[in-house]
C-alpha positions as CSV (number, residue, x, y, z in Angstrom):
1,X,-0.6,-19.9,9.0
2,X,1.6,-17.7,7.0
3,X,5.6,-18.2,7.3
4,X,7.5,-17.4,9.7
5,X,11.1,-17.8,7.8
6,X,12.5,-16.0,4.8
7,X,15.2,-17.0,2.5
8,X,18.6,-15.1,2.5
9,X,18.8,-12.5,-0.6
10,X,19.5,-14.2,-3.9
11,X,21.4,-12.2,-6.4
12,X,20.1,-10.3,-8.5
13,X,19.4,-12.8,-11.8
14,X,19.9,-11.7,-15.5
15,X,21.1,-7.7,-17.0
16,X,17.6,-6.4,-16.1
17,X,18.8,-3.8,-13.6
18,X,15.4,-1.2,-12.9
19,X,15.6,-1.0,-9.0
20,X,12.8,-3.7,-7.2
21,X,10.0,-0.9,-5.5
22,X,6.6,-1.4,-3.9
23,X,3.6,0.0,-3.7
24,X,0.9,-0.6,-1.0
25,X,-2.2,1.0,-0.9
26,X,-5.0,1.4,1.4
27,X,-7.8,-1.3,2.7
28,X,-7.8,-2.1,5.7
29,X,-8.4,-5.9,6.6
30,X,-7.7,-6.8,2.8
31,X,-4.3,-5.9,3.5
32,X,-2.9,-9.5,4.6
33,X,-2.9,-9.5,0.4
34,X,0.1,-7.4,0.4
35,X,1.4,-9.2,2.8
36,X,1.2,-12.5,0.6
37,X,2.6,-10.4,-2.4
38,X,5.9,-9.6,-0.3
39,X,6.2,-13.5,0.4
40,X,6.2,-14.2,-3.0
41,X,8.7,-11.0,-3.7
42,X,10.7,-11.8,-0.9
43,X,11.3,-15.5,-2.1
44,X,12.0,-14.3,-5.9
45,X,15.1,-12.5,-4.5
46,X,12.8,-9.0,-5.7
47,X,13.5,-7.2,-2.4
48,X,12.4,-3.7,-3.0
49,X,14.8,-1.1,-2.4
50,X,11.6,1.4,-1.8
51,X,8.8,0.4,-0.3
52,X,5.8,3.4,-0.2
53,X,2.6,3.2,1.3
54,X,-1.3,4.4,2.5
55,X,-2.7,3.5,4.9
56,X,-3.1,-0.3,6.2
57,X,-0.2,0.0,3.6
58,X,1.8,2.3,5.2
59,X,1.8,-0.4,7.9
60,X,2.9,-3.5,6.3
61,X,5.2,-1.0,4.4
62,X,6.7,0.1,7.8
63,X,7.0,-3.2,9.2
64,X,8.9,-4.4,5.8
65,X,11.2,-1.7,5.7
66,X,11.8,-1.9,9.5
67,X,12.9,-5.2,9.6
68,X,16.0,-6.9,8.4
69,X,14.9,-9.4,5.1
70,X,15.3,-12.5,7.2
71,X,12.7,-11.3,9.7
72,X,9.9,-9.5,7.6
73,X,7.7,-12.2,7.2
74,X,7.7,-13.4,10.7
75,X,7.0,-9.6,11.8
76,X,4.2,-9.6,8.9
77,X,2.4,-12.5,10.1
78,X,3.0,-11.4,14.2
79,X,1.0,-8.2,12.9
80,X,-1.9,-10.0,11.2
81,X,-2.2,-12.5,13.8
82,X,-2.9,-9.8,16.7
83,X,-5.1,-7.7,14.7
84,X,-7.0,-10.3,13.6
85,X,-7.2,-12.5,16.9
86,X,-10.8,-12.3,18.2
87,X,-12.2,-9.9,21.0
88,X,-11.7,-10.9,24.8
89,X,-15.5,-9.6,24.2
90,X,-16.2,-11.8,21.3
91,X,-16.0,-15.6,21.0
92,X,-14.1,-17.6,18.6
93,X,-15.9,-20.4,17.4
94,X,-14.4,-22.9,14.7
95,X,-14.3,-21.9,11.3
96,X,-16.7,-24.1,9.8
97,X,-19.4,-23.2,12.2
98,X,-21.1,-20.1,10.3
99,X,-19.3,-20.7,6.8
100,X,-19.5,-17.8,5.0
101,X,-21.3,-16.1,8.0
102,X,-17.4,-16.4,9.2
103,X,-16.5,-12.9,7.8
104,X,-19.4,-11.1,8.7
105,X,-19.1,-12.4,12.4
106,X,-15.2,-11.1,12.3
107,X,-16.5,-7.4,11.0
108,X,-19.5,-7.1,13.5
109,X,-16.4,-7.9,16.4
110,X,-14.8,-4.8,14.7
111,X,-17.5,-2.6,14.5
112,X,-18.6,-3.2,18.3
113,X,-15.6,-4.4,19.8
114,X,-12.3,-3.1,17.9
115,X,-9.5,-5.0,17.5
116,X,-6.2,-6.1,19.2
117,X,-3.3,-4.5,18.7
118,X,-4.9,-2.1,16.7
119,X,-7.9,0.0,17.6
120,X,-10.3,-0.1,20.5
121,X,-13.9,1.7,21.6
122,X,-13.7,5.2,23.6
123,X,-13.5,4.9,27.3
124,X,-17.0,6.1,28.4
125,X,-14.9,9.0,30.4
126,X,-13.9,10.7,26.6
127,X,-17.8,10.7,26.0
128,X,-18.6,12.4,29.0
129,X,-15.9,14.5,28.5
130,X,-16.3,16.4,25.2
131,X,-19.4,14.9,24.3
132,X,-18.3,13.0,21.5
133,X,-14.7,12.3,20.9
134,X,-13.9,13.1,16.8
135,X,-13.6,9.9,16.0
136,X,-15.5,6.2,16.7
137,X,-12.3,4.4,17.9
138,X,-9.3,5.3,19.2
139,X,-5.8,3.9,17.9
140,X,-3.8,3.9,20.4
141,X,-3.5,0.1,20.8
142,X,-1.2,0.5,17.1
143,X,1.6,3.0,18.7
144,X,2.9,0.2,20.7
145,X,2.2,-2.5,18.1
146,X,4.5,-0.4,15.8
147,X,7.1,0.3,18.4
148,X,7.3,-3.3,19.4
149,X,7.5,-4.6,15.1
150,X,9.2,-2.2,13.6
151,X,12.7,-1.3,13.8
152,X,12.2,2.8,13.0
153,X,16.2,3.4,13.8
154,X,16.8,1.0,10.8
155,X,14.4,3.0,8.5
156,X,16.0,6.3,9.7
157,X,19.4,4.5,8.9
158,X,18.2,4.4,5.1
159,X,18.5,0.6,4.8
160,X,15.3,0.1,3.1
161,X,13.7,3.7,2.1
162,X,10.1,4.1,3.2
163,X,6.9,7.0,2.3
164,X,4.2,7.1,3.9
165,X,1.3,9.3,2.3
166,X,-1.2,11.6,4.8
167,X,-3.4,14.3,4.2
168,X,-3.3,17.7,5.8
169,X,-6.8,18.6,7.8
170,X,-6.5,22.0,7.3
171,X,-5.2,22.5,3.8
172,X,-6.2,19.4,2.5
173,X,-3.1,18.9,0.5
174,X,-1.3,15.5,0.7
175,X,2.0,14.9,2.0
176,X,4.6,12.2,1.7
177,X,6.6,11.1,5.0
178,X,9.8,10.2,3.3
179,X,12.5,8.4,5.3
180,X,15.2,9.9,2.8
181,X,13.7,13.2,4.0
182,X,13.1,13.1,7.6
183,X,13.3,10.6,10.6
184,X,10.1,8.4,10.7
185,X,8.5,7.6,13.7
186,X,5.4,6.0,14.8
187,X,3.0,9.2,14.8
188,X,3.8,9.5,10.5
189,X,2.2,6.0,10.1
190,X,-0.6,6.7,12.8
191,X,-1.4,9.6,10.6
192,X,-1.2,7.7,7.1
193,X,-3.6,4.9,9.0
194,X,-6.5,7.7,10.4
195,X,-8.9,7.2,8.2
196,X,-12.1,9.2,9.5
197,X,-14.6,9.1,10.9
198,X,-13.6,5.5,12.4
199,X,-10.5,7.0,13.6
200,X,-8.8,10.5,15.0
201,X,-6.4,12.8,13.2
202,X,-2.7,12.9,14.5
203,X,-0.9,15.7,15.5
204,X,3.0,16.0,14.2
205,X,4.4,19.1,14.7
206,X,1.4,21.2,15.4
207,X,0.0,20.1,12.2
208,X,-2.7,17.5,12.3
209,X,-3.1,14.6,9.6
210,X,-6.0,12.1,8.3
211,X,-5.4,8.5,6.1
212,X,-3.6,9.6,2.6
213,X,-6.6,7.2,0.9
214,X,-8.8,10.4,1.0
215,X,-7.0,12.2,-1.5
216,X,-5.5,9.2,-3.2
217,X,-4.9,5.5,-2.5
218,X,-2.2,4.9,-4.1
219,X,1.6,6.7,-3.6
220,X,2.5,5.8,-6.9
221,X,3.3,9.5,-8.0
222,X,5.5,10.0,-5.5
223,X,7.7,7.2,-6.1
224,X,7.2,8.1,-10.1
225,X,7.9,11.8,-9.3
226,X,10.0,11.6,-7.0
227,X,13.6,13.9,-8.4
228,X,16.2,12.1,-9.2
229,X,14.5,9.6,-10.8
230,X,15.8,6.3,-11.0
231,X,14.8,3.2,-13.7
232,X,12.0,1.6,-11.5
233,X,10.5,-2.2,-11.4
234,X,7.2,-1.0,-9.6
235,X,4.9,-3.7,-7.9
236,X,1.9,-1.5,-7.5
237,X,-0.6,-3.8,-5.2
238,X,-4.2,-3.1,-5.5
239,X,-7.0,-4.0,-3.1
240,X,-10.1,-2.9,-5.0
241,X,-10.5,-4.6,-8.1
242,X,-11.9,-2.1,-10.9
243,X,-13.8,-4.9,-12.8
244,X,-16.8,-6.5,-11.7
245,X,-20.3,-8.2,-12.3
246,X,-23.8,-6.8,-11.7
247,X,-24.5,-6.8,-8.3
248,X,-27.5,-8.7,-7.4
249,X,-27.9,-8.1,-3.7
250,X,-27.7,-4.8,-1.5
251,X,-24.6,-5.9,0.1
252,X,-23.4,-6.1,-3.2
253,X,-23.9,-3.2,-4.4
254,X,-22.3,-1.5,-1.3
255,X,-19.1,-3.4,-2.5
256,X,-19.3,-2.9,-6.3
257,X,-19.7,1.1,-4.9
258,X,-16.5,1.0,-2.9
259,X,-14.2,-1.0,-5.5
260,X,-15.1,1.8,-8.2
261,X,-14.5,4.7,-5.6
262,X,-11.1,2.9,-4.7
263,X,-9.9,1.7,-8.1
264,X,-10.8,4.4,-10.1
265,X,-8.6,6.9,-8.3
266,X,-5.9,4.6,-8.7
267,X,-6.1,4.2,-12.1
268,X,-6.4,7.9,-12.9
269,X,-2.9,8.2,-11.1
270,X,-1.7,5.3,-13.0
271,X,-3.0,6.4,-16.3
272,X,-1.8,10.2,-15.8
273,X,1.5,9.2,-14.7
274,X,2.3,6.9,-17.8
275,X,1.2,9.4,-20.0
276,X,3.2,11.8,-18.4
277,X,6.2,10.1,-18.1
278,X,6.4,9.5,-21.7
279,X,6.1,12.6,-22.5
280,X,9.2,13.3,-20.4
281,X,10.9,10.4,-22.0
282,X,10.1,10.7,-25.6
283,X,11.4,15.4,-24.8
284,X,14.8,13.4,-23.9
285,X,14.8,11.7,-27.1
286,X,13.7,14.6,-28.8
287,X,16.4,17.1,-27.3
288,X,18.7,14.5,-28.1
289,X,18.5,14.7,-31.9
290,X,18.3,18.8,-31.9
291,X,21.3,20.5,-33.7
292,X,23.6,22.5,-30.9
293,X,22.6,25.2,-32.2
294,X,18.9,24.9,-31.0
295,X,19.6,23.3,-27.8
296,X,20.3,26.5,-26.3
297,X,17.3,28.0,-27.3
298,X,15.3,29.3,-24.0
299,X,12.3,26.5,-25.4
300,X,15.0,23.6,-25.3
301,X,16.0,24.4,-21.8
302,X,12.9,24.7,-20.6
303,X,11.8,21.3,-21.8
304,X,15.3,19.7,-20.6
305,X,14.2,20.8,-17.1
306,X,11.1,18.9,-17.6
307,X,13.0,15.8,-19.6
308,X,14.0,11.9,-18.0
309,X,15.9,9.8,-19.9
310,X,14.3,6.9,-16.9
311,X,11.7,4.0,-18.2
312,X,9.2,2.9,-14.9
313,X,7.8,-0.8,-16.0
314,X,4.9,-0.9,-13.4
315,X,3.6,-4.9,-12.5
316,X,-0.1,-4.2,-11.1
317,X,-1.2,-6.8,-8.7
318,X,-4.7,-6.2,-7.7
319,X,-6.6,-8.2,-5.2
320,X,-9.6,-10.6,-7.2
321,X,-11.4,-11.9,-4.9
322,X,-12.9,-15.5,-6.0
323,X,-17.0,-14.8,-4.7
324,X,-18.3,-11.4,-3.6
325,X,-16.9,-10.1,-0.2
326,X,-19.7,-7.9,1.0
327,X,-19.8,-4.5,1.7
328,X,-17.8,-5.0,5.5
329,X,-14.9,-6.5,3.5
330,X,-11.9,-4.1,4.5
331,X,-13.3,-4.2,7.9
332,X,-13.9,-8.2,8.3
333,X,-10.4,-9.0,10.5
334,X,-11.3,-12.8,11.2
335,X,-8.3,-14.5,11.0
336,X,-9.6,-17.9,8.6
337,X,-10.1,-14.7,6.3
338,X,-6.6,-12.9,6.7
339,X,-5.2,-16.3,5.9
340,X,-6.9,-16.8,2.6
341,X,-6.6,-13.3,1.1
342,X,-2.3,-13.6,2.3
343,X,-2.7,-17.1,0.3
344,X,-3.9,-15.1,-2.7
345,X,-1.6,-12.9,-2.3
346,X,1.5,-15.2,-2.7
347,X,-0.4,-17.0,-5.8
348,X,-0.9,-13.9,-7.5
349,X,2.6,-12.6,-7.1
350,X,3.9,-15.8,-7.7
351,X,2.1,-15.8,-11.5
352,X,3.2,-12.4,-12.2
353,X,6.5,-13.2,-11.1
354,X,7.1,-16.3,-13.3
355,X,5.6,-14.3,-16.3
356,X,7.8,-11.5,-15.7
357,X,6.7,-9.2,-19.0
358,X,9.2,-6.6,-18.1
359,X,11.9,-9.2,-19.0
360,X,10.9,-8.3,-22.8
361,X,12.7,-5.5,-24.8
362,X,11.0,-2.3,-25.0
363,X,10.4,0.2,-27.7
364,X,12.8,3.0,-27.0
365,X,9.6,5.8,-27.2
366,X,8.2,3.9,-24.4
367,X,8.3,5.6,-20.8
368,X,6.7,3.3,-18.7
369,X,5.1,-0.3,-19.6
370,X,1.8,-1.1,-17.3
371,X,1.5,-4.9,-16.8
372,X,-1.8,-7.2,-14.9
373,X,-0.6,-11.0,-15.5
374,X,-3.4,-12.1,-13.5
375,X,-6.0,-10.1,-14.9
């Protein structure tokens, strides 16, 4: 069962002084990991200052940064124990009954039955209706989940600054619900959570908004891009691992197919942004050195526009499962399951943690270091 008690806030140890930020992306039922990693942060005294998310991750980002750090965990784990809790429609039976049958018999309660606190089936009435409603479930069991875990005054207060990432359905451009911005409220992570078809677009302000993992998974740039830029410690938490063996089965094929599709886009971002932010950092040393009488020069001010004299060291810590998890994975909310990918979770950050590569000096070139202990 995970915790339900958190430590008060260490200081702050050593001179290394790059601000502690997070970075959840989407997945669904995978996304007690993330939960696990905060455990880990939380107890290293790493609270993050900035916590930005997609998706499931906009969830456990909202429920981190709308708590007070004494209570996040307990609100963590009273969100993955009612979403994963079984159907009144669906039995539980013990653990060791169906073995690894377990996690398949939690996704087929999904897919028929939905899940508490989270989404449920149409009421045949919406079917009769319009025919078919624009989506398979309908997620308004989350509102009240959210309004009942998450403290959205306190986000709105700028304690803890939270961005959520959506994609317009008309324009198909993505947008960033930032609490430094705008006032949060439930309907912003609704809309970073709609992933279609399973579930329907939410309205906010006329405008209506699908899950951000459609256009990209991971709100990394944001948080990179994000002017003024501030010296960032970024724990970017994967779900889809981007290396993998030769699938041998059908079922895992259809999860060697989705880890690709989910990892690759993340890696682009991560891979563009590094290059890009050294550019910006190695203009800043290059302005620098210029005579005065060249920095005036239309050129120079152009680039300074475009120059950060910030360095981003990004810790990746990306969800490895330890045997193939089929293709229902991010869909499989048994609870014996949630519990063992938050137990990961902890380990891994733990590891990465104790390691700490970011605590080495750093060529002054260097914009942003990319670190994976555990892989």
């Amino acid at each position: 069962m995970p915790p339900r008690t958190t430590p008060e806030d260490p200081p702050a140890a050593g001179a290394y002084d790059k601000l502690p930020t997070l970075v959840l992306q989407g997945g669904g039922a995978l996304g007690s990991y993330q939960a696990g990693v905060y455990q880990a942060l939380a107890e290293a005294g790493l609270l993050p200052e900035w916590v930005a998310g997609t998706s499931i991750g906009a969830i456990n980002a909202a429920i981190i940064a709308g708590n007070e750090p004494t209570g996040r965990l307990a609100r963590l784990a009273e969100f993955w124990e009612t979403i994963t809790a079984p159907s009144a429609n669906w039995p539980e039976w013990p653990d060791t009954l169906f073995g690894d049958m377990h996690q398949q018999a939690g996704a087929l309660s999904a897919l028929f039955f939905g899940q508490p606190g989270f989404f449920e089936r149409w009421a045949p009435a919406s079917w009769i209706r319009s025919g078919f409603p624009p989506s398979w479930y309908d997620t308004g069991p989350l509102r009240p989940t959210l309004e009942r875990l998450v403290d959205f005054d306190r986000i709105n207060a700028g304690k803890t600054r939270l961005s959520v990432g959506a994609v317009n359905v008309c324009t198909g451009n993505m947008v960033y619900f930032d609490s430094r911005e705008m006032k949060i409220r439930p309907q912003h992570v609704l809309a970073s959570s709609a992933l279609p078809p399973g579930f329907p677009a939410v309205e906010i302000d006329g405008e209506f908004y699908w899950d951000g993992g459609l256009y990209s998974n991971t709100p990394l740039e944001h948080v990179l891009s994000y002017y003024p830029r501030r010296s960032r410690l970024v724990f970017q938490v994967d779900l889809f691992p981007a290396r993998g063996t030769v699938p041998r089965t059908m079922d895992e094929v259809l999860e060697r197919t989705s880890d690709i599709r989910y990892s690759s886009r993340t890696r682009t971002v991560t891979d563009e942004l590094h290059t890009l932010h050294d550019i910006r950092h190695n203009l800043n040393l290059l302005l620098e050195s210029l005579p005065e009488s060249l920095k005036d020069q239309p050129a120079a001010r152009a680039l300074s526009e475009i120059a950060c004299v910030t360095t981003m060291d990004i810790a990746q810590i990306i969800y490895r499962p330890h045997q193939p998890q089929g293709a229902t994975k991010d869909f499989a909310f048994s609870s014996r399951t949630m519990r063992e990918r938050w137990k990961q979770g902890v380990a891994d950050a733990r590891r990465t943690i104790e390691e700490a590569p970011w605590l080495a000096p750093s060529r002054p070139e260097i914009g942003v270091r990319v670190f994976d202990v555990t892989g």
